[in-house]
N, CA, C and O atoms as a GROMACS GRO file, in nm:
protein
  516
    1UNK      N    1   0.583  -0.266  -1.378
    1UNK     CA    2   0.558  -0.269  -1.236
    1UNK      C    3   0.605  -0.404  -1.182
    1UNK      O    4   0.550  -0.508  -1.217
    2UNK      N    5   0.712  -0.402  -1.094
    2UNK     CA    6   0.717  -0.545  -1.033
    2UNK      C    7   0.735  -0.491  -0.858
    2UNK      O    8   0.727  -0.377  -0.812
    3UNK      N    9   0.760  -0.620  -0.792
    3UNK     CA   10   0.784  -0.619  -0.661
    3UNK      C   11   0.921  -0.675  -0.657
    3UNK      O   12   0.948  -0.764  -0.737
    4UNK      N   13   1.046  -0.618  -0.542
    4UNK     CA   14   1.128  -0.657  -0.524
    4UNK      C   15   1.156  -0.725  -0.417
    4UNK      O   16   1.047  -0.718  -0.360
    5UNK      N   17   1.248  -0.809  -0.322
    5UNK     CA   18   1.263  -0.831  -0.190
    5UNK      C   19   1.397  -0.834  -0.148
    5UNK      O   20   1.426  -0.892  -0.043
    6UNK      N   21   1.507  -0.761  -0.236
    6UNK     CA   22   1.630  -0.758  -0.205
    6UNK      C   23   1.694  -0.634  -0.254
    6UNK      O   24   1.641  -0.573  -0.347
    7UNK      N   25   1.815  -0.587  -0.192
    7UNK     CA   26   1.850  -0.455  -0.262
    7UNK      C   27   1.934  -0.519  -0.397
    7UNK      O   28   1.987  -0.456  -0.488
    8UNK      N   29   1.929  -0.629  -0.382
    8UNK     CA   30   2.042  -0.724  -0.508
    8UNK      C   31   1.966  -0.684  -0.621
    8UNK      O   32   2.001  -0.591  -0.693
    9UNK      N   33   1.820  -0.778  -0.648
    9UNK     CA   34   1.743  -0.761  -0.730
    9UNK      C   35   1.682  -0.628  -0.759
    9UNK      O   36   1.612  -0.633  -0.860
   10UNK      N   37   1.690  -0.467  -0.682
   10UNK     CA   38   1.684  -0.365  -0.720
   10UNK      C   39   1.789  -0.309  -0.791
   10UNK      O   40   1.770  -0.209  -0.861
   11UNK      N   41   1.912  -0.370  -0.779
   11UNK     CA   42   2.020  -0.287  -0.815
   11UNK      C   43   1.999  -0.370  -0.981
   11UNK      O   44   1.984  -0.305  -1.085
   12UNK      N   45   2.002  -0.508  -0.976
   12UNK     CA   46   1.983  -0.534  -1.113
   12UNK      C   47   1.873  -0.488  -1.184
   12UNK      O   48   1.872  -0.485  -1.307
   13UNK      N   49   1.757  -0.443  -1.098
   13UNK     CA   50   1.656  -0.384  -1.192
   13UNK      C   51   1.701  -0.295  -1.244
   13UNK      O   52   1.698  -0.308  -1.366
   14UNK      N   53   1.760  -0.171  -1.196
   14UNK     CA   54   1.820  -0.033  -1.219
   14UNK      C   55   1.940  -0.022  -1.289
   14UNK      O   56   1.978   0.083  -1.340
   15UNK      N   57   1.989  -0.109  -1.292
   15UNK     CA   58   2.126  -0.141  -1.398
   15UNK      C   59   2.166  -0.072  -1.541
   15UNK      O   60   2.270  -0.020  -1.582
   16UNK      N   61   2.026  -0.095  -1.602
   16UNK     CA   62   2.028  -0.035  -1.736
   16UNK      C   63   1.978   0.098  -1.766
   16UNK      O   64   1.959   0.147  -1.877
   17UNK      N   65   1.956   0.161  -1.631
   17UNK     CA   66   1.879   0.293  -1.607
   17UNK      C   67   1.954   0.418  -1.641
   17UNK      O   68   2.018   0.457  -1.544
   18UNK      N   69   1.967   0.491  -1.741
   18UNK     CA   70   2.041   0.641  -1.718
   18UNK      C   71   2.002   0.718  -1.793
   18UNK      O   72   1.938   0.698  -1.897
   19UNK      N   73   2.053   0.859  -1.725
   19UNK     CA   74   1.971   0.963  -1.744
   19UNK      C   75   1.940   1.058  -1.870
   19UNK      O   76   2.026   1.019  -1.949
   20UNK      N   77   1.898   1.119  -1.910
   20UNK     CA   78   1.904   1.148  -2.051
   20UNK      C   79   2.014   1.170  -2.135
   20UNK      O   80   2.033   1.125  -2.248
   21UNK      N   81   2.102   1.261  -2.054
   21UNK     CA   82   2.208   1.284  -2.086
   21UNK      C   83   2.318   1.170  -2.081
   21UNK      O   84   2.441   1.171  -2.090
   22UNK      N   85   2.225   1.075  -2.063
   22UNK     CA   86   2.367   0.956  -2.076
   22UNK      C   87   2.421   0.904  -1.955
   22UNK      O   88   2.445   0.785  -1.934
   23UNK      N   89   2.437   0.993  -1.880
   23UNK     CA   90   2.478   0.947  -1.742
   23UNK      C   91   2.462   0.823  -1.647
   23UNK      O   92   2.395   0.720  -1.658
   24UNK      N   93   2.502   0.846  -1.599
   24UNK     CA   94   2.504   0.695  -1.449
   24UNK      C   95   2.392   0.731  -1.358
   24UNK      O   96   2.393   0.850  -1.328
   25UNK      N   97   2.304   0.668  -1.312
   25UNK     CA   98   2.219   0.695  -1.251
   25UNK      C   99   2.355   0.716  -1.119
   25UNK      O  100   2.475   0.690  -1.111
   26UNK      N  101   2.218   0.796  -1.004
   26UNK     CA  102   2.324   0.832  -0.830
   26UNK      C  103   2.251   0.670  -0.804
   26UNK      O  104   2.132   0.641  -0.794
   27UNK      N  105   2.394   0.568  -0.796
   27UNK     CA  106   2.377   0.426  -0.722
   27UNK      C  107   2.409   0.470  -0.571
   27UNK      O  108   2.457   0.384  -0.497
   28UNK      N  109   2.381   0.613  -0.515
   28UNK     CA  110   2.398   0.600  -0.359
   28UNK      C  111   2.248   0.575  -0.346
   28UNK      O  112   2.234   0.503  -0.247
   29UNK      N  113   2.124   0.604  -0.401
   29UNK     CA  114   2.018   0.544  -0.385
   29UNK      C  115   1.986   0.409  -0.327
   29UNK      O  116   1.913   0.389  -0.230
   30UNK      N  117   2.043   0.324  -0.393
   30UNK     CA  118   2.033   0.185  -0.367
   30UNK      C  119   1.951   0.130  -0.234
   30UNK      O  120   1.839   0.095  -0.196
   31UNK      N  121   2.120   0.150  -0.180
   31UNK     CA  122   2.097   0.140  -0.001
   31UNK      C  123   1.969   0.153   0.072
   31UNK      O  124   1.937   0.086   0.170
   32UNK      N  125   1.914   0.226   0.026
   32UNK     CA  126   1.753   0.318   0.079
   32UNK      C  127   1.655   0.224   0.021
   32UNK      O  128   1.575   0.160   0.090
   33UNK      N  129   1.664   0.218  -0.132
   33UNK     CA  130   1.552   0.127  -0.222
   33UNK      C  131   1.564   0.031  -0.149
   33UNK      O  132   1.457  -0.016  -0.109
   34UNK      N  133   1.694  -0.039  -0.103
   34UNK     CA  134   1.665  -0.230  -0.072
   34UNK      C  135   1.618  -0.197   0.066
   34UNK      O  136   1.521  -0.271   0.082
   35UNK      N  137   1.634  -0.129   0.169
   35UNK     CA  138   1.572  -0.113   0.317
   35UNK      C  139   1.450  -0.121   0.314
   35UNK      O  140   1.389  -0.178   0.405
   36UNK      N  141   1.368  -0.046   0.172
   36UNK     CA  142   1.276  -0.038   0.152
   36UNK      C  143   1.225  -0.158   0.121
   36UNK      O  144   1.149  -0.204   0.206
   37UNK      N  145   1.246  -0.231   0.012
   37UNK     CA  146   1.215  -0.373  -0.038
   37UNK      C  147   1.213  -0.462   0.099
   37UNK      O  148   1.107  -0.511   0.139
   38UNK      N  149   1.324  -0.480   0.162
   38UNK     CA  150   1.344  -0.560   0.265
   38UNK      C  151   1.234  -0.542   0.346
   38UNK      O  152   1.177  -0.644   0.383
   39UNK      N  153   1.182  -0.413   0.389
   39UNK     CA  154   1.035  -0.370   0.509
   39UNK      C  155   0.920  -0.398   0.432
   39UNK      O  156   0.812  -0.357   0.475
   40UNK      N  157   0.927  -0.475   0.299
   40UNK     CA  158   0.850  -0.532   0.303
   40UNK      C  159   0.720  -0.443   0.161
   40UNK      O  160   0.615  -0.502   0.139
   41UNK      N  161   0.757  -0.293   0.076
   41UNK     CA  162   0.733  -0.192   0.044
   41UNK      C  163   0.744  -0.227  -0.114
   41UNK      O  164   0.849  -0.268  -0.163
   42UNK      N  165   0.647  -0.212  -0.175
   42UNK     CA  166   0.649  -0.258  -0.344
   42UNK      C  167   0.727  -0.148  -0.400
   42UNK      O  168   0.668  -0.040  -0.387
   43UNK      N  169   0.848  -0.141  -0.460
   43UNK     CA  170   0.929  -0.089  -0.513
   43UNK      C  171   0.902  -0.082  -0.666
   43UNK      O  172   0.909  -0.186  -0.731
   44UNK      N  173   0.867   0.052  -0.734
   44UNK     CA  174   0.840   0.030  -0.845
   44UNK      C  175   0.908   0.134  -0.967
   44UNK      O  176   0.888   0.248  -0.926
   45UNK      N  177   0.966   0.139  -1.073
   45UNK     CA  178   1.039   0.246  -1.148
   45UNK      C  179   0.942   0.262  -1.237
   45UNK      O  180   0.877   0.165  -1.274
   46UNK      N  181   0.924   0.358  -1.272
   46UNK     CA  182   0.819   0.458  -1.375
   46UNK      C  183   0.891   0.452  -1.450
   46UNK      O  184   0.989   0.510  -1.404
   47UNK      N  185   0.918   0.411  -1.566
   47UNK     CA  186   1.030   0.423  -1.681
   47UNK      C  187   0.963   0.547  -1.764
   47UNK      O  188   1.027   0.638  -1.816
   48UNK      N  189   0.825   0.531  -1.765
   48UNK     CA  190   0.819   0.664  -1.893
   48UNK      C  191   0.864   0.823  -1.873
   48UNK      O  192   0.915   0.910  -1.945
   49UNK      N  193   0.809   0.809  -1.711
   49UNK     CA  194   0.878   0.953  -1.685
   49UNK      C  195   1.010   0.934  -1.676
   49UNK      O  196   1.084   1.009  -1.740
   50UNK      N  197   1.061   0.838  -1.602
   50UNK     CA  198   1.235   0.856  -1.618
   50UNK      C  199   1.243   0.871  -1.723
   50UNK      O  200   1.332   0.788  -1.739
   51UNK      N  201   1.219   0.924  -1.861
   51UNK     CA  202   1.254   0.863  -1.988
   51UNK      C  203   1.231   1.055  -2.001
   51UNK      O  204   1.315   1.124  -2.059
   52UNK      N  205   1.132   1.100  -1.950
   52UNK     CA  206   1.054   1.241  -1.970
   52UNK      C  207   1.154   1.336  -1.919
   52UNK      O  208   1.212   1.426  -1.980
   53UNK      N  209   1.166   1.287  -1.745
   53UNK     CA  210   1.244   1.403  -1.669
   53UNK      C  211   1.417   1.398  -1.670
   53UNK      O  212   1.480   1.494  -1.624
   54UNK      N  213   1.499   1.256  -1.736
   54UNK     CA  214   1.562   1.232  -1.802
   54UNK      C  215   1.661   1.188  -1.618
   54UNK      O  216   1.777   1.165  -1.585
   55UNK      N  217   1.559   1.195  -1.566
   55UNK     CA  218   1.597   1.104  -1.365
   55UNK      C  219   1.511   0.973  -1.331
   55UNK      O  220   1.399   0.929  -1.356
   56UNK      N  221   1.574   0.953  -1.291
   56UNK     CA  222   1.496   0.813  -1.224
   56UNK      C  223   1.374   0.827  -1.129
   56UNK      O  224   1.407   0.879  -1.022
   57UNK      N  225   1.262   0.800  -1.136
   57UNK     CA  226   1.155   0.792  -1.104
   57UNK      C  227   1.089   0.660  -1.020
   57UNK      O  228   1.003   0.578  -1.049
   58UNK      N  229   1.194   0.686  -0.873
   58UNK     CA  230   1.139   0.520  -0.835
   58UNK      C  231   0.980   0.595  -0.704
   58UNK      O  232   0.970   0.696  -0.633
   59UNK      N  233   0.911   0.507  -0.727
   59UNK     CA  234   0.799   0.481  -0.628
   59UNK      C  235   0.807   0.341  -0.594
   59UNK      O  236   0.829   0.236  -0.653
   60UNK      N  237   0.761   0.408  -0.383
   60UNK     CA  238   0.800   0.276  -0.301
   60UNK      C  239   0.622   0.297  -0.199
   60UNK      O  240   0.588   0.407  -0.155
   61UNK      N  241   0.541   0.178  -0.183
   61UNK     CA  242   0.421   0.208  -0.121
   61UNK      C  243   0.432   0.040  -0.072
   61UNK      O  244   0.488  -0.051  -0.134
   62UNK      N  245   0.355   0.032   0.066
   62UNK     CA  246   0.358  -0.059   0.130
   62UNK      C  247   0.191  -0.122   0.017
   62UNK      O  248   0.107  -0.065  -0.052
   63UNK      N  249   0.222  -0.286   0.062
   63UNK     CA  250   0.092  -0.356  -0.021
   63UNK      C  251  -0.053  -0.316   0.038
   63UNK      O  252  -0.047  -0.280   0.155
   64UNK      N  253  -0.152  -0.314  -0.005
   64UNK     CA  254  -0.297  -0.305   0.084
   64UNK      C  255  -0.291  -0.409   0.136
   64UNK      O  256  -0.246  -0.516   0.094
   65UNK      N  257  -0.370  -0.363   0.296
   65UNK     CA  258  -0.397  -0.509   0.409
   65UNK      C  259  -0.476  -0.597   0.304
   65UNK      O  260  -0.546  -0.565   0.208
   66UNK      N  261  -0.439  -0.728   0.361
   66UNK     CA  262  -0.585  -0.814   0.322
   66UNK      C  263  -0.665  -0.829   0.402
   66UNK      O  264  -0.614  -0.822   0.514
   67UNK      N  265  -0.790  -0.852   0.404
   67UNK     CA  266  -0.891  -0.890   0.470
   67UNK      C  267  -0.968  -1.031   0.451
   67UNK      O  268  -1.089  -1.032   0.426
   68UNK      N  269  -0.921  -1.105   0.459
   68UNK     CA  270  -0.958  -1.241   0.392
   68UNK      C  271  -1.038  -1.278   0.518
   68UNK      O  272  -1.013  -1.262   0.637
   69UNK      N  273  -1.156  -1.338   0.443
   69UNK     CA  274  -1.281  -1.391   0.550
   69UNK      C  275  -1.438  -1.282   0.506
   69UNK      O  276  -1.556  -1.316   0.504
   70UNK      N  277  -1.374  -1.142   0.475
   70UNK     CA  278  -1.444  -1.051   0.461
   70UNK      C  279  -1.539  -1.036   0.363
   70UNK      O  280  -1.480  -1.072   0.261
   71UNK      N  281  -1.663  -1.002   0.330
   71UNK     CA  282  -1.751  -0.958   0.250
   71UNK      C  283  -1.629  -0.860   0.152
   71UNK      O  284  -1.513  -0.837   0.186
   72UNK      N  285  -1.702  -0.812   0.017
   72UNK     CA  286  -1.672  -0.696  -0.074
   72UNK      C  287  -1.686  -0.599   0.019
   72UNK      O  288  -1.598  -0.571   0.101
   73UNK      N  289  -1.793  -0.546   0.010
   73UNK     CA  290  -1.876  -0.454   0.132
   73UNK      C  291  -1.790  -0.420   0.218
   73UNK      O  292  -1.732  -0.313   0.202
   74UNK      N  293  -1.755  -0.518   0.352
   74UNK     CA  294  -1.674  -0.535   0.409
   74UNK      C  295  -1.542  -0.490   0.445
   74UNK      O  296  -1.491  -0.448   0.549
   75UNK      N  297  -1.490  -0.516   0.295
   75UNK     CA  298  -1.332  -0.460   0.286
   75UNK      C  299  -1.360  -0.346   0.253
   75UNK      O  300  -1.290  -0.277   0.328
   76UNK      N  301  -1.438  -0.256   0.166
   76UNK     CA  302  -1.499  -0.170   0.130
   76UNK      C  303  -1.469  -0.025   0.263
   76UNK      O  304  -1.401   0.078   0.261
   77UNK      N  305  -1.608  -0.121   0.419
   77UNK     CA  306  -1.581  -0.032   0.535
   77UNK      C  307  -1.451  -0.047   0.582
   77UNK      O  308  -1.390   0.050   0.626
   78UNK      N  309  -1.408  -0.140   0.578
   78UNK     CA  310  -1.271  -0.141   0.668
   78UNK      C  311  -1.160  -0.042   0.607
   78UNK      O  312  -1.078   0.018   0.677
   79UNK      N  313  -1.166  -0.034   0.487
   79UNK     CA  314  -1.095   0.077   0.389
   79UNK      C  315  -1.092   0.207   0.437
   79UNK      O  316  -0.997   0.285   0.442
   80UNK      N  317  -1.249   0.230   0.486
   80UNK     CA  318  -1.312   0.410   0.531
   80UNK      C  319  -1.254   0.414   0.634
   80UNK      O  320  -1.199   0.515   0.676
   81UNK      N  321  -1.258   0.260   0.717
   81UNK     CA  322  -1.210   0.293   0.922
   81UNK      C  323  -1.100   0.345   0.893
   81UNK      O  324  -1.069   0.458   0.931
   82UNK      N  325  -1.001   0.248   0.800
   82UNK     CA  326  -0.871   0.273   0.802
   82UNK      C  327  -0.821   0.470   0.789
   82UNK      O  328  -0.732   0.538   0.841
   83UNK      N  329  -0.896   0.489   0.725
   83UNK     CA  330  -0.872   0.652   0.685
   83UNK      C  331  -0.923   0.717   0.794
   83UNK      O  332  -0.893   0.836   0.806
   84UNK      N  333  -1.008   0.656   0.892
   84UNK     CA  334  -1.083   0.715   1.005
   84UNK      C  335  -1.193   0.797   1.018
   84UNK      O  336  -1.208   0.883   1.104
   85UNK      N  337  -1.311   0.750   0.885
   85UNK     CA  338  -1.410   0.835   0.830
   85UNK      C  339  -1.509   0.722   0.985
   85UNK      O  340  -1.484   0.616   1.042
   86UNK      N  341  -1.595   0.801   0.994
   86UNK     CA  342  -1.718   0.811   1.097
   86UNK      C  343  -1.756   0.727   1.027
   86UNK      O  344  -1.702   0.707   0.918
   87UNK      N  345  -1.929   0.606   1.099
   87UNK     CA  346  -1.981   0.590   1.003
   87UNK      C  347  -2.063   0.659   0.956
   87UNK      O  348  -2.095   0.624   0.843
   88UNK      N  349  -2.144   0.795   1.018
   88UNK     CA  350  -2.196   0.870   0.902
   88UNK      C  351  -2.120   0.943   0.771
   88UNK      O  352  -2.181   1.003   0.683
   89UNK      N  353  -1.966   0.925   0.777
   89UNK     CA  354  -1.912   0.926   0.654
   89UNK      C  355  -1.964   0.849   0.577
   89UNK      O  356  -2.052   0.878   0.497
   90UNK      N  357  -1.894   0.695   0.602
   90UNK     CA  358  -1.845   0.585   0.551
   90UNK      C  359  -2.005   0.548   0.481
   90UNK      O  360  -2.008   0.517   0.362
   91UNK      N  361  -2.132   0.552   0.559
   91UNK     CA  362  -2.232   0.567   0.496
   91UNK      C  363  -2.249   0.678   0.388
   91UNK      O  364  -2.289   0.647   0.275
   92UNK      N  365  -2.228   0.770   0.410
   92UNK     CA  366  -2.268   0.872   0.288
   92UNK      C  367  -2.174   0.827   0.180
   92UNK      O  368  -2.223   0.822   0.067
   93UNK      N  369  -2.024   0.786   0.197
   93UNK     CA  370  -1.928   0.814   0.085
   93UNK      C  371  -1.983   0.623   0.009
   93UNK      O  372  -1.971   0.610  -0.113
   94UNK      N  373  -2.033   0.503   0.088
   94UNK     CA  374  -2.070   0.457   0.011
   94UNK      C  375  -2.239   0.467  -0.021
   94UNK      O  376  -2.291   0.408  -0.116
   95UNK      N  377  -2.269   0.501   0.019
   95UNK     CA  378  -2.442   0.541   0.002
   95UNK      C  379  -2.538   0.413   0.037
   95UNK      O  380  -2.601   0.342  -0.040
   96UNK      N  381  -2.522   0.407   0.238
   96UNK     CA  382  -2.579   0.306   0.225
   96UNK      C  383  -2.575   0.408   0.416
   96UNK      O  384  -2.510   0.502   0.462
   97UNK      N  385  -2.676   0.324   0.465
   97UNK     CA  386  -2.748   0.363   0.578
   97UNK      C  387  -2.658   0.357   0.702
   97UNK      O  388  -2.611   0.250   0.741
   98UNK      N  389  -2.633   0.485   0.769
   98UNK     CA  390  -2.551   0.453   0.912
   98UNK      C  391  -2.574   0.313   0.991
   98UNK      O  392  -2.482   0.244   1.034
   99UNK      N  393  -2.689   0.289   1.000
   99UNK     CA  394  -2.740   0.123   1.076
   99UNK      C  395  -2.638   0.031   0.976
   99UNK      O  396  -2.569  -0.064   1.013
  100UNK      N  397  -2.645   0.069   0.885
  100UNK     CA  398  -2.589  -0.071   0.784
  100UNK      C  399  -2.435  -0.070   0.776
  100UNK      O  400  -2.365  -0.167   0.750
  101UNK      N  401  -2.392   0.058   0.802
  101UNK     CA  402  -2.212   0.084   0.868
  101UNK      C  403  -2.192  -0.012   0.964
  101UNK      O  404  -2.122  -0.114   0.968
  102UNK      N  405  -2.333   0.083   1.108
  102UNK     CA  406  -2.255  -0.035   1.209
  102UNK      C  407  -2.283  -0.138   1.198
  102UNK      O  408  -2.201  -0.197   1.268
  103UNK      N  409  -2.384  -0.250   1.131
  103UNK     CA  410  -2.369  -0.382   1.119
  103UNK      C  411  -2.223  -0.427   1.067
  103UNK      O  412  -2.153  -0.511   1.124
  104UNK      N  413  -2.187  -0.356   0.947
  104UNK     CA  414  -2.031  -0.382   0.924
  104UNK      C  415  -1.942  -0.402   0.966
  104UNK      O  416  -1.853  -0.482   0.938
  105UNK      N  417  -1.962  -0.300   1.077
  105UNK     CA  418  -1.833  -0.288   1.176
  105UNK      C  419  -1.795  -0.383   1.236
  105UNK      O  420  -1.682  -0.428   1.255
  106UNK      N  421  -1.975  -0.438   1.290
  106UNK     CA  422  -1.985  -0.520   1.431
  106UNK      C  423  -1.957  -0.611   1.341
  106UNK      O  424  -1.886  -0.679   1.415
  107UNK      N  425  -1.956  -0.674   1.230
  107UNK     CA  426  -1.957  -0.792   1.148
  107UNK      C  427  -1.824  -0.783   1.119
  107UNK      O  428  -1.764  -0.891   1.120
  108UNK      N  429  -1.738  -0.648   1.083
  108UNK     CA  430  -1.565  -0.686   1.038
  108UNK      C  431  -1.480  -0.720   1.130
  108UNK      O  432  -1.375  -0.774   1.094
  109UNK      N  433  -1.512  -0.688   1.311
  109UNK     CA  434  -1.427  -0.708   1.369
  109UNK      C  435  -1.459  -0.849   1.464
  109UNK      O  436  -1.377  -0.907   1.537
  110UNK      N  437  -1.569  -0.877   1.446
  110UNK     CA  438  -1.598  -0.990   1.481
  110UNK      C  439  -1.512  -1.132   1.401
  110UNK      O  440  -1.456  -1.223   1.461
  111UNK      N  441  -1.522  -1.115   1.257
  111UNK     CA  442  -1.419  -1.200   1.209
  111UNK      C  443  -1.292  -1.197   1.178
  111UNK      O  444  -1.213  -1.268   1.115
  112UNK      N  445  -1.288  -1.063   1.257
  112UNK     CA  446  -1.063  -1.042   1.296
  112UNK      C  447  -1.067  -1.091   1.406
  112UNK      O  448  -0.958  -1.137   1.441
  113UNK      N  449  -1.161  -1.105   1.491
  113UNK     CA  450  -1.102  -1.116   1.597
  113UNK      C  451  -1.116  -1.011   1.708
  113UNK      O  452  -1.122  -1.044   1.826
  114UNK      N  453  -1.120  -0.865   1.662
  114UNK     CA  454  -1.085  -0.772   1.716
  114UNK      C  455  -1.187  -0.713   1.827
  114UNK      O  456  -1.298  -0.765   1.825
  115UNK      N  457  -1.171  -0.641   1.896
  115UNK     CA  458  -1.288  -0.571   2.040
  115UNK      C  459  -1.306  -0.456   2.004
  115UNK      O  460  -1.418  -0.412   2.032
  116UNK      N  461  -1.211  -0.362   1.930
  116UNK     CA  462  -1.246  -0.186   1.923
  116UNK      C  463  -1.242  -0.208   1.807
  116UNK      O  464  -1.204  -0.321   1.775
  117UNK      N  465  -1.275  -0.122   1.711
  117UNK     CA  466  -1.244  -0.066   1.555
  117UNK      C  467  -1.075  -0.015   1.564
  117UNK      O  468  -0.997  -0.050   1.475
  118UNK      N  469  -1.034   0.062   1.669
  118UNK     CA  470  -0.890   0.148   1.676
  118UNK      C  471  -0.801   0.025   1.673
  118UNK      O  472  -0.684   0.060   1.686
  119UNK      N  473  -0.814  -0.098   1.661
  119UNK     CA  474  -0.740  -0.218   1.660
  119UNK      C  475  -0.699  -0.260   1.522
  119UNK      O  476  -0.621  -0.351   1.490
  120UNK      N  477  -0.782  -0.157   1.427
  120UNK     CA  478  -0.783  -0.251   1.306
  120UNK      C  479  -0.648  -0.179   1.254
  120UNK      O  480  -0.569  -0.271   1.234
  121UNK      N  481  -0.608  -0.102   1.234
  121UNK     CA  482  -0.492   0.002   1.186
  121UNK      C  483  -0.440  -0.131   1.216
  121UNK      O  484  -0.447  -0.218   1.130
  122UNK      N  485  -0.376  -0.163   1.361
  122UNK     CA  486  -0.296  -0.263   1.400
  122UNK      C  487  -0.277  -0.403   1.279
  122UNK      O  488  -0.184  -0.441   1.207
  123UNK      N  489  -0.444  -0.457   1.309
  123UNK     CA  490  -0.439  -0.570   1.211
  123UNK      C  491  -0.421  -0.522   1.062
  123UNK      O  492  -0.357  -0.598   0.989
  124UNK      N  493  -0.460  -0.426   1.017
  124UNK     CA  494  -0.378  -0.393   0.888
  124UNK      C  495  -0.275  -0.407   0.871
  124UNK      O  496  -0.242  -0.482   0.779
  125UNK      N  497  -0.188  -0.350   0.945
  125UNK     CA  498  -0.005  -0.290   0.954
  125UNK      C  499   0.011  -0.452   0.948
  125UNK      O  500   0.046  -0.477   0.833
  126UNK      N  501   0.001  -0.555   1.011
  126UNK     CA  502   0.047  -0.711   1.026
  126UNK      C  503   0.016  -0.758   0.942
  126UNK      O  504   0.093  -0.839   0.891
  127UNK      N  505  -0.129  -0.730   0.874
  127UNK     CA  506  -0.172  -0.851   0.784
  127UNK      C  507  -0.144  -0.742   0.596
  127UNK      O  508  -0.233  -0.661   0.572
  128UNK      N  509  -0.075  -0.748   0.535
  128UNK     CA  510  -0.021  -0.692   0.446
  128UNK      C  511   0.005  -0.802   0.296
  128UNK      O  512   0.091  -0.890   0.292
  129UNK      N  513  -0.046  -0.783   0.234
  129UNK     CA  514  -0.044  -0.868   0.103
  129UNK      C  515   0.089  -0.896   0.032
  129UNK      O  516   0.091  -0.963  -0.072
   0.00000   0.00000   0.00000
C-alpha cells in the first residue's frame, strides 16, 4: 500500500506489472491514475489479486477528513453526520443517549468553527489527511 502524488511515480510503480499471460499491462490507464493522484486520491495496487485475476487491480479512495482538536467520541459522531445518520441513529449505532449525540454535535462544530452540521461535508472535503 503506498500513496502517490504524480502520474510519474505511478507509472514507475506499475512498471514491473504484467498480466499473467505475460503481457504489457493497458499503459492507456496511466493518464486517469495520475489525475487521480494529483486530486489528491490514495492510489493503491492490490498485487495479490493482480497476481489471481492475472489484470491489474488498482484502487483509488480519497484520505479520511481529519478532525484535529476533536475528542475520539467526537470523530466517532462526525463520521455518522458525515453518512447523514440522525442522532437517534448515531446514538443507537454507537450506544450512547440522543442528549449525548447532541452535546457532540454542539461540541464538534463549535471547534470547526462551523453554524449548521450540513457544513461539515464541506469542512471534510477541505480538511483531508
Amino acid at each position: 500500500m503506498f500513496d502517490v502524488s504524480s502520474a510519474e511515480n505511478l507509472r514507475q510503480a506499475l512498471e514491473g506489472l504484467t498480466a499473467r499471460d505475460g503481457s504489457a499491462m493497458a499503459w492507456s490507464a496511466i493518464p486517469a491514475l495520475g489525475r487521480l493522484a494529483e486530486a489528491g486520491h490514495h492510489v493503491e495496487i492490490d498485487l495479490t489479486t493482480t497476481a489471481i485475476i492475472g489484470a491489474p487491480v488498482i484502487i483509488a479512495h480519497l484520505p479520511a477528513p481529519t478532525f484535529q482538536g476533536l475528542t475520539r467520541r467526537q470523530r466517532e459522531v462526525a463520521q455518522c453526520l458525515l453518512q447523514g445518520q440522525s442522532n437517534k441513529d448515531i446514538a443507537r449505532h454507537l450506544g450512547i443517549s440522543p442528549a449525548t449525540v447532541k452535546d457532540h454535535v454542539h461540541a464538534i462544530l463549535t471547534r470547526l468553527g462551523l453554524s449548521r452540521r450540513g457544513e461539515l461535508a464541506a469542512y471534510a472535503r477541505q480538511n483531508r489527511a
